[in-house]
C-alpha positions, 0 to 999 in steps of 0.5 A: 763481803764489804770492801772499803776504798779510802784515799787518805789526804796527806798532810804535808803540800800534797793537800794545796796542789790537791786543794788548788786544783779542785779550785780549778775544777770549781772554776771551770765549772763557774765559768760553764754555767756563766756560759750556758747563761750566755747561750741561753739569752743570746737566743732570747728575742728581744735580748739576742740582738745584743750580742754583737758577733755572729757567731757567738752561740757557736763560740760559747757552746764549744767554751761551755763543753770544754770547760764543764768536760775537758776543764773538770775531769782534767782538774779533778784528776789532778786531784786524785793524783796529787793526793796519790803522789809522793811529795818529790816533784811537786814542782812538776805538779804546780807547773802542771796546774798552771799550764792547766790554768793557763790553757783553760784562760786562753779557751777562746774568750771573748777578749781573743780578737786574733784567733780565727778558728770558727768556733773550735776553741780547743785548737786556739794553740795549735791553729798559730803561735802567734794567737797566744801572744796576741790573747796576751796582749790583748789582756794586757791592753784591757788592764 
């Protein structure tokens, strides 16, 4: 008994939406490793001193998980179901994509100066309204 599972990759939009957020998974991956990097040296003597806030590896290592866990298996479900979808809505799932990437974006990086969860990057826009904006703004002045 062989049983055989295949997913067919349709050739109409359903292929960019499934291309674009395995792109995102990628991503999300990249940005781990960047991370686990980050952590590794900012307990590196000599090399640890040059990371200028205290809490730094906290921070990293809560952005490391949920970018390598939460990120990837988000992106590649995102795959799947695209790829499994009708063509009707797919402006619902461009839209999911992009609050995707968004929330992903706004995983407390180093540039969010506002956001004063120790260490808890997953709860940025729960903790205040007000934290997105400032994250945007602070974007927007380093351009």
């Amino acid at each position: 008994m062989h049983d055989e599972y295949v997913l067919a990759v349709p050739p109409d939009s359903r292929r960019w939406l499934a291309i674009a957020w395995l792109w995102l998974g990628i991503m999300a991956l990249l940005g781990s490793g960047v991370f686990s990097v980050l952590l590794v040296l900012s307990r590196t003597p000599y090399i640890q001193d040059v990371f200028p806030w205290i809490d730094f590896f906290r921070t990293a290592l809560v952005v490391h998980v949920d970018l390598s866990v939460l990120v990837w298996f988000l992106a590649f479900g995102g795959v799947l179901w695209s790829l499994n979808s009708t063509p009707r809505f797919m402006v619902l799932g461009w839209s999911a994509l992009g609050f995707a990437a968004l929330g992903a974006a706004l995983e407390r990086p180093p540039w969010v100066r506002h956001c004063s969860a120790p260490g808890a990057g997953h709860n940025l826009l729960l903790e205040a309204p007000a934290a997105v904006a400032a994250s945007l703004a602070d974007l927007m002045e380093q351009e």
